[in-house]
C-alpha positions as CSV (number, residue, x, y, z in Angstrom):
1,X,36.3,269.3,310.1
2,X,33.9,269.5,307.5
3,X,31.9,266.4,306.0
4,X,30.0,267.4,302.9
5,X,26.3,267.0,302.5
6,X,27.2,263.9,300.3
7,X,29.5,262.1,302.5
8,X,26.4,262.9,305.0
9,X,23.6,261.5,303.0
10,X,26.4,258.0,302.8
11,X,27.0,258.3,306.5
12,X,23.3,258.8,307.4
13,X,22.6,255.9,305.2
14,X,24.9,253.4,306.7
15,X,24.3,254.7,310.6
16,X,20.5,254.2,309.8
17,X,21.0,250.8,308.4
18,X,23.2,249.5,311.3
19,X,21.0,250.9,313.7
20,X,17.3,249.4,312.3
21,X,19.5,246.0,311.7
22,X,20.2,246.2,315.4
23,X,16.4,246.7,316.2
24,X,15.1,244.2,313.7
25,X,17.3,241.6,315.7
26,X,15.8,242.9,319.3
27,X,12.2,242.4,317.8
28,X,12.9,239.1,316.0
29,X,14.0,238.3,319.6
30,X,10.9,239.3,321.0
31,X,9.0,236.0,320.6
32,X,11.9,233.7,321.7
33,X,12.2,235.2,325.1
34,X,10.1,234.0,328.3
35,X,10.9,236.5,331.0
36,X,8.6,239.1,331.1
37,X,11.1,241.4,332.6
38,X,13.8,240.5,330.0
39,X,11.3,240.9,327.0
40,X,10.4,244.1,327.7
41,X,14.1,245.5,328.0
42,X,14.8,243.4,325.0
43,X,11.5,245.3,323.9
44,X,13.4,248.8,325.2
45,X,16.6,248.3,323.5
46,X,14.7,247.7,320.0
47,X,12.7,250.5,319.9
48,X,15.8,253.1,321.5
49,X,17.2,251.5,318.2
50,X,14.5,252.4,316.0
51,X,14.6,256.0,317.1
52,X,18.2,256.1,316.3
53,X,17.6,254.9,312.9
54,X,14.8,257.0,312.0
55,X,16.7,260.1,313.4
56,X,19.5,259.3,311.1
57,X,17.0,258.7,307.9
58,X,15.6,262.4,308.6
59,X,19.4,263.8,308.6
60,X,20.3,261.8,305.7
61,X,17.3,263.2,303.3
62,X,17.8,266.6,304.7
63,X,21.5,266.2,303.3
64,X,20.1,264.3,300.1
65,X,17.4,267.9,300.1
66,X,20.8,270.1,300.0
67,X,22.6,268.5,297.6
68,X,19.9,268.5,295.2
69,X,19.4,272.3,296.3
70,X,16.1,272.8,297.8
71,X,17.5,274.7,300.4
72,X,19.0,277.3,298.4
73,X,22.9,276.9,296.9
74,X,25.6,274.6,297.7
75,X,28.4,276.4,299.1
């Protein structure tokens, strides 16, 4: 199956946004929580998130960077 780099840049768009929604919610959480030991998994799980969503915002503007052809031509 082949997913064009247009589809990608959409799909890297909506992954990243699900994923940093998902951390926003573990660090808005943060402050509520009084167990040490659940704050800093609650702590864990938000920032795992974070990296997710960053990783898929690089993917996405490399797709967005081949579309627009900076890499060469668009098969």
């Amino acid at each position: 199956m082949r997913i064009s780099a247009q589809v990608a840049v959409w799909l890297c768009a909506l992954f990243a946004l699900a994923c940093l929604g998902f951390a926003l919610r573990g660090f808005l959480a943060l402050p509520t929580t009084s167990d040490p030991e659940e704050r800093e998994l609650i702590s864990g799980y938000a920032w795992y998130w974070t990296f997710l969503g960053v990783v898929a915002l690089v993917f996405g503007v490399l797709s967005w960077l081949i579309t627009r052809g900076k890499f060469g031509d668009v098969q």
